[in-house]
N, CA, C and O of each residue as an XYZ file, in Angstrom:
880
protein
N       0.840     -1.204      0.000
C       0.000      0.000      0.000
C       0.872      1.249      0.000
O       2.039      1.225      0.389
N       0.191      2.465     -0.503
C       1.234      3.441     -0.543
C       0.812      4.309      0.571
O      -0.296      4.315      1.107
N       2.007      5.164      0.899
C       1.976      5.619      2.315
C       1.125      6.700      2.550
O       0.897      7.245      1.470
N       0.515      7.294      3.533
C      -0.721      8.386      3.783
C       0.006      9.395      3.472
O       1.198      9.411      3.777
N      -0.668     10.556      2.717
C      -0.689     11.808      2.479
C      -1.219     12.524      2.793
O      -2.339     12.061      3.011
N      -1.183     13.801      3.070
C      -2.319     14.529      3.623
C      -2.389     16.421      3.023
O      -1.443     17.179      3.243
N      -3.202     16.710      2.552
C      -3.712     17.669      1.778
C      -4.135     18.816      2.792
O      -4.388     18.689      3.990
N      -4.149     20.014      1.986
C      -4.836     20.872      3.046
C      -5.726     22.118      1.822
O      -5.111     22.702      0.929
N      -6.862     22.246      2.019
C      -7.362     23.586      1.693
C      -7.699     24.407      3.086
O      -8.046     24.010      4.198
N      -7.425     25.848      2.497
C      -7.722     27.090      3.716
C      -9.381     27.864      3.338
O      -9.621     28.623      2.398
N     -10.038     27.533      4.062
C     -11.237     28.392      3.621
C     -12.253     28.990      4.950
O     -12.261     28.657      6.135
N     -13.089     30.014      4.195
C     -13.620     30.570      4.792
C     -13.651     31.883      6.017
O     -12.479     32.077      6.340
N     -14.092     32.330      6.381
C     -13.602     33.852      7.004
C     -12.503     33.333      8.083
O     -11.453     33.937      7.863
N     -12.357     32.346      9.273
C     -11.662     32.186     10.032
C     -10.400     31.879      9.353
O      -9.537     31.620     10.192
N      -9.880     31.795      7.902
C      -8.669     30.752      7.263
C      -8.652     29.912      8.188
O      -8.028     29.982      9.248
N      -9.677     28.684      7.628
C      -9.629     27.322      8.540
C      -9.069     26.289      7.714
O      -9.486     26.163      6.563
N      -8.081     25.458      8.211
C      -7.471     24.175      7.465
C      -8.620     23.087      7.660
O      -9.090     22.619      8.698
N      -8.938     22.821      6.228
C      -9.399     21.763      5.697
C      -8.822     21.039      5.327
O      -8.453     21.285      4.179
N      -8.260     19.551      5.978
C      -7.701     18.816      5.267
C      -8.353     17.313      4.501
O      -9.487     16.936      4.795
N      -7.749     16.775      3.805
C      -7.990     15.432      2.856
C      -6.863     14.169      3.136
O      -5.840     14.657      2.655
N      -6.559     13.045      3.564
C      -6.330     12.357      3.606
C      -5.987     11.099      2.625
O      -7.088     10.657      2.295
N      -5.277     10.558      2.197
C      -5.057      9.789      0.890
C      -4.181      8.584      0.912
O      -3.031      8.931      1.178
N      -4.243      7.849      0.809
C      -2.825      6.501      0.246
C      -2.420      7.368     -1.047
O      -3.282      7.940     -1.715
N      -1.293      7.416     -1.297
C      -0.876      7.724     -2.774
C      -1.242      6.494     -3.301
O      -1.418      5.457     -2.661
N      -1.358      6.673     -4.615
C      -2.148      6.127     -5.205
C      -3.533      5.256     -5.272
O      -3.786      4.129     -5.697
N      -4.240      6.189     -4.719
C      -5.596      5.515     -4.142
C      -6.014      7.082     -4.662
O      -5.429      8.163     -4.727
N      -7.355      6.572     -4.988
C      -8.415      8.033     -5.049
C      -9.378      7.717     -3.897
O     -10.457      8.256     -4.141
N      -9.397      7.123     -2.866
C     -10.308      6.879     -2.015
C      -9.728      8.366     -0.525
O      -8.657      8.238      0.069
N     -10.489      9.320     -0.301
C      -9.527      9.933      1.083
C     -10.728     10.419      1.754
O     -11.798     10.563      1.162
N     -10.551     10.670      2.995
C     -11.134     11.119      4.137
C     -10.793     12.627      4.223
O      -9.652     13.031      4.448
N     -12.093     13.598      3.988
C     -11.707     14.738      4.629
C     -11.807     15.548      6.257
O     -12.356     14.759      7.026
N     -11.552     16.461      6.753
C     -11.243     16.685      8.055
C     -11.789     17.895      7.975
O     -11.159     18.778      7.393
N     -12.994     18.154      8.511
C     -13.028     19.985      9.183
C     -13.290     20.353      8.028
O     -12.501     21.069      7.411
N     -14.653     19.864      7.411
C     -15.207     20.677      6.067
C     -15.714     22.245      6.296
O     -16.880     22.506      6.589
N     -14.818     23.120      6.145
C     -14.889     24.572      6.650
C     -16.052     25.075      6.481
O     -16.949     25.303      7.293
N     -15.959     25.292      4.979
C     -17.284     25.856      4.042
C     -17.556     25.361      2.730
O     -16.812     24.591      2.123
N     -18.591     25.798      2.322
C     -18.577     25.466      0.891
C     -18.341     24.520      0.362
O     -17.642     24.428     -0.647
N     -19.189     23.137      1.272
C     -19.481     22.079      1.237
C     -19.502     21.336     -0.029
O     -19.069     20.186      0.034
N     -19.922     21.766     -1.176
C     -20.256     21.315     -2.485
C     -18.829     21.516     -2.782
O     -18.130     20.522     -2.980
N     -18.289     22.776     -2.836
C     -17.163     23.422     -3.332
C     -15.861     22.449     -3.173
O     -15.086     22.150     -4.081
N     -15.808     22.087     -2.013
C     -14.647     21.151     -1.647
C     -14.845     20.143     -2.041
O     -13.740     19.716     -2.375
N     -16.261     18.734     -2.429
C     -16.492     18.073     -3.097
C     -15.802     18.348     -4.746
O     -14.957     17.573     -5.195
N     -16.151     19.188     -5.297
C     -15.767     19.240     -6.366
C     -14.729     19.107     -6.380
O     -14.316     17.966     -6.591
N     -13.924     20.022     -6.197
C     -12.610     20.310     -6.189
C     -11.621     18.826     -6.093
O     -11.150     18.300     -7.102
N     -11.474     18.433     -5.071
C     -11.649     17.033     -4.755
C     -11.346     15.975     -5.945
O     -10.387     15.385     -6.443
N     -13.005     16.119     -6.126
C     -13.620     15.283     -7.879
C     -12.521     15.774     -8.863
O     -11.850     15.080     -9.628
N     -12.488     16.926     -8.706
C     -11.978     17.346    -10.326
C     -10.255     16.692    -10.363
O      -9.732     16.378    -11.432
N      -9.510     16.561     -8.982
C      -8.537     15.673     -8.680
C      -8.119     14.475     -8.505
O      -7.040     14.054     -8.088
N      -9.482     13.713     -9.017
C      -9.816     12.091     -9.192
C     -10.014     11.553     -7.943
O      -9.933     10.332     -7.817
N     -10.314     12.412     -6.782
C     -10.411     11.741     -5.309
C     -12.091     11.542     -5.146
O     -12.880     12.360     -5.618
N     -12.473     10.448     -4.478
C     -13.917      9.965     -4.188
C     -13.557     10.244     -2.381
O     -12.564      9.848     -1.770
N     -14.883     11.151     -1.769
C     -14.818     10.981     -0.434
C     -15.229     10.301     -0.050
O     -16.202      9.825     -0.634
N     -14.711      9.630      1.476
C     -15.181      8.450      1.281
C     -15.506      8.169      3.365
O     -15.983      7.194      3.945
N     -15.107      9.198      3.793
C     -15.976      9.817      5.108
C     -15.091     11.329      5.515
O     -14.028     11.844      5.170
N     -16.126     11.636      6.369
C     -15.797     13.020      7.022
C     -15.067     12.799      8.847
O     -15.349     11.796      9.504
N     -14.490     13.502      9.192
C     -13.923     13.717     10.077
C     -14.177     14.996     10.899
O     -13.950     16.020     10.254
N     -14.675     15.224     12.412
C     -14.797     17.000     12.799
C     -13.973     16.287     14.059
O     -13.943     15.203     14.640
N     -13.285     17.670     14.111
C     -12.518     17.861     15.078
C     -12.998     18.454     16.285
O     -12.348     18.451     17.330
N     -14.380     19.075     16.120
C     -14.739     19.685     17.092
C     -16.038     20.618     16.360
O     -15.902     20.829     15.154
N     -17.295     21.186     17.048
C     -18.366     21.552     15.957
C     -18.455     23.387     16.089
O     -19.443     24.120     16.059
N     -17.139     23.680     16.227
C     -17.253     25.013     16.006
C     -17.608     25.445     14.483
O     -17.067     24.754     13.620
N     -18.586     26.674     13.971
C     -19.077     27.122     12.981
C     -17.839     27.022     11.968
O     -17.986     26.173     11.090
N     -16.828     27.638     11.950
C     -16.165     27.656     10.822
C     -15.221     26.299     10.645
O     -14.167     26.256     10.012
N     -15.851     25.203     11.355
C     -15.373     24.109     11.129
C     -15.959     22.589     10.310
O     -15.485     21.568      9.813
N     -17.765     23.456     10.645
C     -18.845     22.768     10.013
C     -19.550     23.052      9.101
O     -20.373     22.252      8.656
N     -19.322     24.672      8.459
C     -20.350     25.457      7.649
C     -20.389     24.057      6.565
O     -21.519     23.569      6.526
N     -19.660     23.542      5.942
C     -19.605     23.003      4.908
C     -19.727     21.496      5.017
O     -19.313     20.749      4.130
N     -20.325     21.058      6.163
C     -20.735     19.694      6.629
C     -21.291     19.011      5.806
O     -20.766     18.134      5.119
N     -23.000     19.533      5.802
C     -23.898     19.543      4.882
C     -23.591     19.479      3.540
O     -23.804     18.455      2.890
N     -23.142     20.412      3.096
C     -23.315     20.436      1.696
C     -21.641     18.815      0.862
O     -21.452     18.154     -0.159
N     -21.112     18.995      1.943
C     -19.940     18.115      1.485
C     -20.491     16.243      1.446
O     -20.163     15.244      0.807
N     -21.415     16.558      2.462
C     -21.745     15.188      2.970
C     -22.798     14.845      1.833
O     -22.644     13.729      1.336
N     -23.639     15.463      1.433
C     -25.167     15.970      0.868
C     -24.360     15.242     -1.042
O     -24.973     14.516     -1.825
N     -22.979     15.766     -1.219
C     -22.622     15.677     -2.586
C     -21.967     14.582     -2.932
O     -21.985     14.089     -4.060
N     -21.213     14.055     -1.736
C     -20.655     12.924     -1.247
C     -21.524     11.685     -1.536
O     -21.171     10.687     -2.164
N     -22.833     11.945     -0.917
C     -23.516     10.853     -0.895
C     -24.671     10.649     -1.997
O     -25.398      9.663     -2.122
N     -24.657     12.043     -2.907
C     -25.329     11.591     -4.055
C     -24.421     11.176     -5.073
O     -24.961     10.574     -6.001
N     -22.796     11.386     -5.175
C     -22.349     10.007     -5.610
C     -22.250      9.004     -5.341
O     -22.434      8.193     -6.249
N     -21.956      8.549     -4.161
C     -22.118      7.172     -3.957
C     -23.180      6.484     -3.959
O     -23.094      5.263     -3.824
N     -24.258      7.028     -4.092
C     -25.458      6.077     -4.011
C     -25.673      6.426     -5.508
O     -26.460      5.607     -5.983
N     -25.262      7.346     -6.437
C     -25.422      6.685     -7.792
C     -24.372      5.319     -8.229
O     -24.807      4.354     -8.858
N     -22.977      5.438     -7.785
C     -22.207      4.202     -7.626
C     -22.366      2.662     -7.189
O     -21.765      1.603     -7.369
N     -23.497      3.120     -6.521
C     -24.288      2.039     -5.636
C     -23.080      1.494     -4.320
O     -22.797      0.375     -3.894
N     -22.594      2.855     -3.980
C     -21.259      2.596     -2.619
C     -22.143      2.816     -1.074
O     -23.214      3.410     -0.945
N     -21.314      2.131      0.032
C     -22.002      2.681      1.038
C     -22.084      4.494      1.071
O     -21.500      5.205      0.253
N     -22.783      4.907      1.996
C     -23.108      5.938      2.501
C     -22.054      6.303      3.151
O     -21.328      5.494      3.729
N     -21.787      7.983      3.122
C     -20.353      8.546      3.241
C     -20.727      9.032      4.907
O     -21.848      9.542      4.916
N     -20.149      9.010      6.179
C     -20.340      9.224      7.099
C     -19.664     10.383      7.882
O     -18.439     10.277      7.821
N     -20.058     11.390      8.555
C     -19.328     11.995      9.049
C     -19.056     11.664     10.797
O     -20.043     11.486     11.510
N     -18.094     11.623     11.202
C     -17.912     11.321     12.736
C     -17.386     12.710     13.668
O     -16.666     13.623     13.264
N     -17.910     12.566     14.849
C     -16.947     12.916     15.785
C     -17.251     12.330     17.270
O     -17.709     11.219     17.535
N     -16.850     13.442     18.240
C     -16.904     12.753     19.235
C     -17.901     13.257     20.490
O     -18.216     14.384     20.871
N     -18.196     12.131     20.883
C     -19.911     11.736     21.517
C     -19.862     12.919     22.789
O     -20.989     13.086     23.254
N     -19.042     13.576     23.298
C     -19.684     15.192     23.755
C     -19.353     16.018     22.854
O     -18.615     16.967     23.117
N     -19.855     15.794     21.606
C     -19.918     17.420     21.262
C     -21.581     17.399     20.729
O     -22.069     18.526     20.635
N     -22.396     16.368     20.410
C     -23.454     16.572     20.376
C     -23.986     17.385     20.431
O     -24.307     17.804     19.319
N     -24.490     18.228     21.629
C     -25.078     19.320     21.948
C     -24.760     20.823     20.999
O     -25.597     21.619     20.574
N     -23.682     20.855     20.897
C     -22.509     21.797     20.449
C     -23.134     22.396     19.074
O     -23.434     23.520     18.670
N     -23.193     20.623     18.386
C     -23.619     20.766     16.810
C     -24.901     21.396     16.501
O     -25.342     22.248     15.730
N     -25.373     20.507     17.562
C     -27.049     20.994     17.002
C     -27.360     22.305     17.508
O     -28.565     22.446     17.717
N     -26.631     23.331     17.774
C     -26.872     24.383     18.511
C     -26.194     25.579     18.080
O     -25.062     25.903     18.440
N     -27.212     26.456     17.002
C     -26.351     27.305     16.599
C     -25.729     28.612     17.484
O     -24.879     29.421     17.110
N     -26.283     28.559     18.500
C     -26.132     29.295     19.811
C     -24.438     29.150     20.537
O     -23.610     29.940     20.990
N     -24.536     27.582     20.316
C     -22.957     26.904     21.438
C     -22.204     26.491     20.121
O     -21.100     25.961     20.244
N     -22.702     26.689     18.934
C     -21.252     26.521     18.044
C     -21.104     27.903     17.462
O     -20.390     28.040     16.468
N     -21.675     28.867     17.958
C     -21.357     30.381     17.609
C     -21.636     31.109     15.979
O     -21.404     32.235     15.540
N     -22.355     29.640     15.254
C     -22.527     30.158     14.141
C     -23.899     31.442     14.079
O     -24.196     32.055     13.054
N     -24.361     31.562     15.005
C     -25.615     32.480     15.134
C     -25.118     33.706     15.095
O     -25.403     34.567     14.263
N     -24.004     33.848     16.433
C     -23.480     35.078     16.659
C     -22.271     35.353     15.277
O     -21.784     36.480     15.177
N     -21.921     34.409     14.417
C     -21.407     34.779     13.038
C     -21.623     34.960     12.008
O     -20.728     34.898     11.166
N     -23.388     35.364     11.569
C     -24.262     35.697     10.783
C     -25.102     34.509     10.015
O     -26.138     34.458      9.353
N     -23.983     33.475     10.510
C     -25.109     32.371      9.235
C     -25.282     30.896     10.415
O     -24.333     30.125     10.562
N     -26.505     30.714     11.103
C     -26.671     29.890     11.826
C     -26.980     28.657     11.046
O     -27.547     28.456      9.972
N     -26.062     27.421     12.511
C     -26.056     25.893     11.271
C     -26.187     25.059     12.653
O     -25.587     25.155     13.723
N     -26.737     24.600     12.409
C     -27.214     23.322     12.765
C     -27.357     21.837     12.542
O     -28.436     21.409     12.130
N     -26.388     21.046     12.774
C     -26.245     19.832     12.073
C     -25.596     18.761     13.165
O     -25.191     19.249     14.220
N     -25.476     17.342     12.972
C     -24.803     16.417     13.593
C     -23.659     15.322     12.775
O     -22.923     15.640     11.841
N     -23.717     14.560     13.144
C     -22.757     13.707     13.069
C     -23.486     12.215     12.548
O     -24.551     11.826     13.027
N     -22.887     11.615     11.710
C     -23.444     10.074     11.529
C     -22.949      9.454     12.490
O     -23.882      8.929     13.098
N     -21.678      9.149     13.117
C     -21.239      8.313     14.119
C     -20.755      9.379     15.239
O     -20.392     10.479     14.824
N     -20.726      9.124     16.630
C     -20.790      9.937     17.565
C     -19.252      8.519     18.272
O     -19.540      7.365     18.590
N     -18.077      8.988     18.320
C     -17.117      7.906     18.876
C     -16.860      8.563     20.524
O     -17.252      9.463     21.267
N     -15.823      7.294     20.466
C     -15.333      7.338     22.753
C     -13.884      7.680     22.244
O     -13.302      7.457     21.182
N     -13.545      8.280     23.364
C     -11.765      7.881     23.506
C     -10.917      7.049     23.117
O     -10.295      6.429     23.979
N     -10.684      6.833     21.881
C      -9.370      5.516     21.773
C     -10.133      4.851     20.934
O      -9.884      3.658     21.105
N     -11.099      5.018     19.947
C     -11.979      4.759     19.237
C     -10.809      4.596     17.938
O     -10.127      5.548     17.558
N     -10.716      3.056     17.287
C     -10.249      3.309     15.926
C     -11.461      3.541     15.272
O     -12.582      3.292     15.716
N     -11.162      4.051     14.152
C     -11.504      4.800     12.747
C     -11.079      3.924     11.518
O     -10.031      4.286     10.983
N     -11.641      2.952     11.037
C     -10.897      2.882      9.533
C     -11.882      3.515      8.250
O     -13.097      3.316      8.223
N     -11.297      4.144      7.415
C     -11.935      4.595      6.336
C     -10.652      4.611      5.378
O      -9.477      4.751      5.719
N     -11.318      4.384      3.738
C     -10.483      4.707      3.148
C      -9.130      4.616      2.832
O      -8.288      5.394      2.383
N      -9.166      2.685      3.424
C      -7.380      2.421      3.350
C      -6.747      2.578      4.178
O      -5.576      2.206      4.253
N      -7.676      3.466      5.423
C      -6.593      3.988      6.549
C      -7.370      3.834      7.926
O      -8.587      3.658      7.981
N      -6.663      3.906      8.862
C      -7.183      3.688     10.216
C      -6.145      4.886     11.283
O      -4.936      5.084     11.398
N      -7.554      5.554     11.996
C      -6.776      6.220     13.064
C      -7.156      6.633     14.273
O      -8.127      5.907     14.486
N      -7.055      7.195     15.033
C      -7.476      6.868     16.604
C      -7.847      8.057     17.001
O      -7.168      9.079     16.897
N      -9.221      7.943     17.593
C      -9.850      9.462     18.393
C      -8.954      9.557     19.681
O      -8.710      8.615     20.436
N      -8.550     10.725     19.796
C      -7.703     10.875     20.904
C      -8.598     11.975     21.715
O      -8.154     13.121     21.640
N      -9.953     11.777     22.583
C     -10.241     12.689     22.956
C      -9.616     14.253     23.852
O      -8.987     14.160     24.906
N      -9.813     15.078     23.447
C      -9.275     16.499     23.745
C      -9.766     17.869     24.456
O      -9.477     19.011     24.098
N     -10.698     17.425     25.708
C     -11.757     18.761     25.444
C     -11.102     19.129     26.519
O     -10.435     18.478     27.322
N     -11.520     20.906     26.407
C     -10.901     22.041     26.797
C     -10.970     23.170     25.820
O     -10.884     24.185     26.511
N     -11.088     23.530     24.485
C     -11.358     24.175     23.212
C     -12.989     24.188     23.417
O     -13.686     25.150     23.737
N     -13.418     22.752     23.122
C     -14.707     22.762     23.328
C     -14.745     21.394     24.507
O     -13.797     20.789     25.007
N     -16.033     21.233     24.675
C     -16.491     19.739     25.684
C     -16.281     18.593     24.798
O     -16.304     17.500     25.363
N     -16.105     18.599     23.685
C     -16.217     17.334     22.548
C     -15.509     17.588     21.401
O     -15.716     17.259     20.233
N     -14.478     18.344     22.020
C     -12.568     18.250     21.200
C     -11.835     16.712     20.867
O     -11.317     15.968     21.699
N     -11.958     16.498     19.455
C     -11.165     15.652     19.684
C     -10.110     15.437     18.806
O     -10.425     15.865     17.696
N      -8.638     14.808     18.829
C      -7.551     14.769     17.706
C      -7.719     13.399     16.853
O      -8.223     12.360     17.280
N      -7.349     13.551     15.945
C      -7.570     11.700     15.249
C      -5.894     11.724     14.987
O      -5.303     12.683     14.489
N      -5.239     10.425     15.444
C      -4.097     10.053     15.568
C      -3.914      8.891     14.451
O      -4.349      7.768     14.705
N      -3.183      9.190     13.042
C      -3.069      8.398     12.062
C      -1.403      7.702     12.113
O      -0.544      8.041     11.299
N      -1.164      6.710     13.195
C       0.467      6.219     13.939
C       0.952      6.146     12.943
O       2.107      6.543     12.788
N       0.037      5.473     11.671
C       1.307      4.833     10.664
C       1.664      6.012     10.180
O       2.860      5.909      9.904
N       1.241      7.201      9.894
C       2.128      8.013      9.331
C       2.791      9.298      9.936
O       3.509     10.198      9.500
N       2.060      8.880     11.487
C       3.160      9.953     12.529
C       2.238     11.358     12.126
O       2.693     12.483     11.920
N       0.902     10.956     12.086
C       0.682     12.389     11.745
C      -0.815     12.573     12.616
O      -1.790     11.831     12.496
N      -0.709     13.732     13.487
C      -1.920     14.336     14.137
C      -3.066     15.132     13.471
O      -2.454     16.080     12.978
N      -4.053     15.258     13.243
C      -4.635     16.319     13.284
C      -5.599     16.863     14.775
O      -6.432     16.372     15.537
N      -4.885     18.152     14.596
C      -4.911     18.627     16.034
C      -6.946     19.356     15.952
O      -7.807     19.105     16.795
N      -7.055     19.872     15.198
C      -8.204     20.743     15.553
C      -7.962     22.519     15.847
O      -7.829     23.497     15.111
N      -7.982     22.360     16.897
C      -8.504     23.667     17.625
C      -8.048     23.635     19.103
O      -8.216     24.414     20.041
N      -7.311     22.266     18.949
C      -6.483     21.931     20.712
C      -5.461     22.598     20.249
O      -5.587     23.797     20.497
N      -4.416     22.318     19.632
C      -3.138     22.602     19.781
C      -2.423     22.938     18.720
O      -1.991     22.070     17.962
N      -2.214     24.170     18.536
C      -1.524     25.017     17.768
C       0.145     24.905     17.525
O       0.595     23.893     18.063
N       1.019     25.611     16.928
C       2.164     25.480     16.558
C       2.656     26.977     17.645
O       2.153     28.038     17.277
N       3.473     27.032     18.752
C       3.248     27.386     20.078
C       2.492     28.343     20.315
O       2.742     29.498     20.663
N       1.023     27.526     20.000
C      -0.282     28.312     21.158
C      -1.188     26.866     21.140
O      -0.911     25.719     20.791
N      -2.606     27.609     21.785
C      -3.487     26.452     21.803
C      -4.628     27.159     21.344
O      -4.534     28.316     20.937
N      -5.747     26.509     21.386
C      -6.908     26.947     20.783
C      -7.664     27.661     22.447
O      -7.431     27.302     23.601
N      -8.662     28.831     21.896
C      -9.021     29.911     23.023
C     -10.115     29.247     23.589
O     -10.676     28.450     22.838
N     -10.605     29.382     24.826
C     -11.543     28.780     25.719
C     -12.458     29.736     26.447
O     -12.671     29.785     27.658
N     -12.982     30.521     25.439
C     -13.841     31.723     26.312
C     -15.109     31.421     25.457
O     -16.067     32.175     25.628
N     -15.236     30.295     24.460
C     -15.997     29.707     23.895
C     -17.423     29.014     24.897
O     -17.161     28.569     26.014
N     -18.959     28.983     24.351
C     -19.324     27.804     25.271
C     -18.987     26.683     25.293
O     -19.099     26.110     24.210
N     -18.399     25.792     26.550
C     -18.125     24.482     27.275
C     -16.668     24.512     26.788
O     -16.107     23.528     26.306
N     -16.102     25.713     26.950
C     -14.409     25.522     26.946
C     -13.887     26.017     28.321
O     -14.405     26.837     29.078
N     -12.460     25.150     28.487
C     -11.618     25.585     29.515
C     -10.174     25.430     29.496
O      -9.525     24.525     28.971
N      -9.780     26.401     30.116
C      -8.457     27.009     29.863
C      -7.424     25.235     30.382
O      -6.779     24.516     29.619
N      -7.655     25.055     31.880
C      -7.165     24.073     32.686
C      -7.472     22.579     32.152
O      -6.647     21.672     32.265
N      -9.206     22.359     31.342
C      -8.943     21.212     31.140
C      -7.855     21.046     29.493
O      -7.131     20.096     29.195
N      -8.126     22.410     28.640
C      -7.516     21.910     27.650
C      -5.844     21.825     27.590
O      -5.200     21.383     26.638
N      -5.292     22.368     28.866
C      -3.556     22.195     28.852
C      -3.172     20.811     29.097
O      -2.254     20.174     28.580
N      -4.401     20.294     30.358
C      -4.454     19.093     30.646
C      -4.398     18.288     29.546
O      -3.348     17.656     29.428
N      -5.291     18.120     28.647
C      -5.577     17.498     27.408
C      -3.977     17.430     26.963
O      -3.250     16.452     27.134
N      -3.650     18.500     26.445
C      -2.798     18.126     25.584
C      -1.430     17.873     26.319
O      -0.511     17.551     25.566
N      -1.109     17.970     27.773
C       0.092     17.487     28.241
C      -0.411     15.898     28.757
O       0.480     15.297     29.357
N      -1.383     15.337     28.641
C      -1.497     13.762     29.507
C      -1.859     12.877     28.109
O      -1.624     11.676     27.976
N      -2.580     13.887     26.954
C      -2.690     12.674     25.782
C      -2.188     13.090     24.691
O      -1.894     12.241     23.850
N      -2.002     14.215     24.465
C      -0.643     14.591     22.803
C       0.655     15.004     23.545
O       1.128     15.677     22.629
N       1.342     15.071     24.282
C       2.577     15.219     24.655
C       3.175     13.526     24.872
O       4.404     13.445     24.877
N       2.457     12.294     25.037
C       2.802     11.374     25.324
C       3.186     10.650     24.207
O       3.858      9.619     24.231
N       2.606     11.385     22.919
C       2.885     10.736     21.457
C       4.016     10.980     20.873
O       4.296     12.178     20.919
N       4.841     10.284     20.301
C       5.960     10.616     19.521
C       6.471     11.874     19.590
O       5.764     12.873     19.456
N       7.808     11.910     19.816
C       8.060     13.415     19.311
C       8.157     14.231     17.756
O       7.812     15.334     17.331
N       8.705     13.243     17.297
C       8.599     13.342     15.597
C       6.878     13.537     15.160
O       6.637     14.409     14.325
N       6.173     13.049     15.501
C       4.798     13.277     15.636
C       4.319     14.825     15.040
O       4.260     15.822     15.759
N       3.934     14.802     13.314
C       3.411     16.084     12.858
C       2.200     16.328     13.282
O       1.429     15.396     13.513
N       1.882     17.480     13.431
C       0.824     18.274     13.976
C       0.124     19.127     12.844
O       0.683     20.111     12.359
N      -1.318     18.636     12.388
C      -1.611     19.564     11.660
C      -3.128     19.804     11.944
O      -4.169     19.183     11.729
N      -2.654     21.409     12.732
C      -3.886     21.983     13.129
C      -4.684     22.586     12.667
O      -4.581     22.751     11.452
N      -6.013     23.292     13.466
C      -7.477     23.854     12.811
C      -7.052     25.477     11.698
O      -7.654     26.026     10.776
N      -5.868     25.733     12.340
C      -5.792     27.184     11.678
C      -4.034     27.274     12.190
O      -3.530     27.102     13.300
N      -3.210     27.728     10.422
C      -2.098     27.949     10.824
C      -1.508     27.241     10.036
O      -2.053     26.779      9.033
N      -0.128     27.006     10.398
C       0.977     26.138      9.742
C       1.524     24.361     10.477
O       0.824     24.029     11.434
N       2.280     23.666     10.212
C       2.410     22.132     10.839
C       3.289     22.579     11.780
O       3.819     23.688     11.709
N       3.546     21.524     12.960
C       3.838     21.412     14.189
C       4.771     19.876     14.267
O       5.158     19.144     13.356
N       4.921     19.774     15.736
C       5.473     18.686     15.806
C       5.411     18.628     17.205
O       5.596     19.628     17.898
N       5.166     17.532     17.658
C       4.986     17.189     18.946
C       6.371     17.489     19.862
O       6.323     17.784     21.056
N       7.500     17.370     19.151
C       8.515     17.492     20.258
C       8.694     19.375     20.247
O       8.935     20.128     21.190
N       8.472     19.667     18.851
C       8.572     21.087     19.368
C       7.713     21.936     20.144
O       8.170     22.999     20.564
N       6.352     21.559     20.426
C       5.679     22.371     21.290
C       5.885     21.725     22.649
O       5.712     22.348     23.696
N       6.163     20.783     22.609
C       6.881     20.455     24.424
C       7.895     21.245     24.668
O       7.927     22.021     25.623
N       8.787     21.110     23.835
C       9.838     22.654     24.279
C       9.664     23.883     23.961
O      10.480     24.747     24.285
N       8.390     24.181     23.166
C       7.996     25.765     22.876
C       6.753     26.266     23.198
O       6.507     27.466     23.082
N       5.765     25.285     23.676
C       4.397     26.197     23.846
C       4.254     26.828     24.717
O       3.605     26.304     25.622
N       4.679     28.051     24.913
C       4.638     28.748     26.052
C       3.203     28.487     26.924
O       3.220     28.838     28.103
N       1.956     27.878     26.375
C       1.146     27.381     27.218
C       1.053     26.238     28.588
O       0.505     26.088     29.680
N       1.947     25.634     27.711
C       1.824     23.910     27.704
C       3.351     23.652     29.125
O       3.620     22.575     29.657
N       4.076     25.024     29.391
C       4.977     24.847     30.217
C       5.044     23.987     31.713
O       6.088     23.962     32.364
């Protein structure tokens, strides 16, 4: 099999990383944190010979979900013309509330209220296989109540979310965020991972696990 790759588009008012997931040479990938413009990133995608083949949220803040819907919605009217399973989006089982609430995912107070959920709702330590690949919910809350990282070992690569930045972290003045549980988070379950361990978070540039142990001025 060929080894995981991982893609990134920036969209929408927050410049939020959207990423895509891939085996080289596979058109089968998993995207992460469909920002916006749900259809839009489908295409795009398509027009690169990639079939989605599930969704990933890191957490159900607005500029992380605007494009849930419409990605999932385009997703799955190809595959059911293909006659493929149904394309799923996951995350993790406290953020429930979050999603369906355009109030506690702040999309209300950001002009365009959304409201949506999740096909699979996972636990802590939950594998994931989709798409050739398998990777591990590393729950994370402190950003939000139902933060979580997906940990892909074989290729040493994180996606962080909205926990943990390249030296900062994600802000907690959010509803059901906290300052104390999210340092916690990331010094008892992403500081324990590899140091070589890439980091690729909700907004920004890549990371690495050994460098924010010696640089996050948060995380001290």
């Amino acid at each position: 099999m060929g080894e995981i790759k991982i893609g990134r588009m920036v969209l929408g008012v927050c410049q939020t990383n959207c990423y895509f997931l891939y085996r080289e040479g596979s058109k089968d990938a998993i995207v992460v944190d469909p920002a916006d413009k749900g259809a839009g990133i489908y295409s795009a995608l398509q027009k690169n010979g990639f079939r989605v083949c599930g969704i990933l949220l890191t957490h159900g803040h607005f500029d992380h979900i605007w494009g849930l819907d419409g990605l999932r919605d385009a997703a799955n009217a190809a595959a059911d013309a293909e006659g493929l399973d149904a394309v799923k989006a996951y995350a993790f089982e406290g953020e429930r509330e979050l999603l369906k609430s355009a109030r506690l995912n702040i999309s209300e107070e950001a002009g365009r209220a959304c409201e949506t959920y999740a096909d699979v709702y996972v636990k802590d330590g939950d594998e994931i296989s989709l798409a050739g690949m398998s990777c591990r919910a590393i729950a994370t809350p402190g950003h939000t109540a139902g933060g979580v990282c997906y940990y892909f070992e074989e290729a040493g690569i994180l996606v962080s979310g909205d926990t943990l930045f390249a030296e900062s972290v994600g802000r907690t003045d959010f509803p059901t965020g906290s300052m104390g549980t999210l340092v916690r988070s990331i010094k008892d379950k992403l500081f324990v991972l590899p140091e070589d361990t890439r980091v690729y978070p909700g907004h920004g540039e890549s990371t690495t696990i050994g460098y924010e142990k010696e640089n996050n001025p948060f995380c001290g």
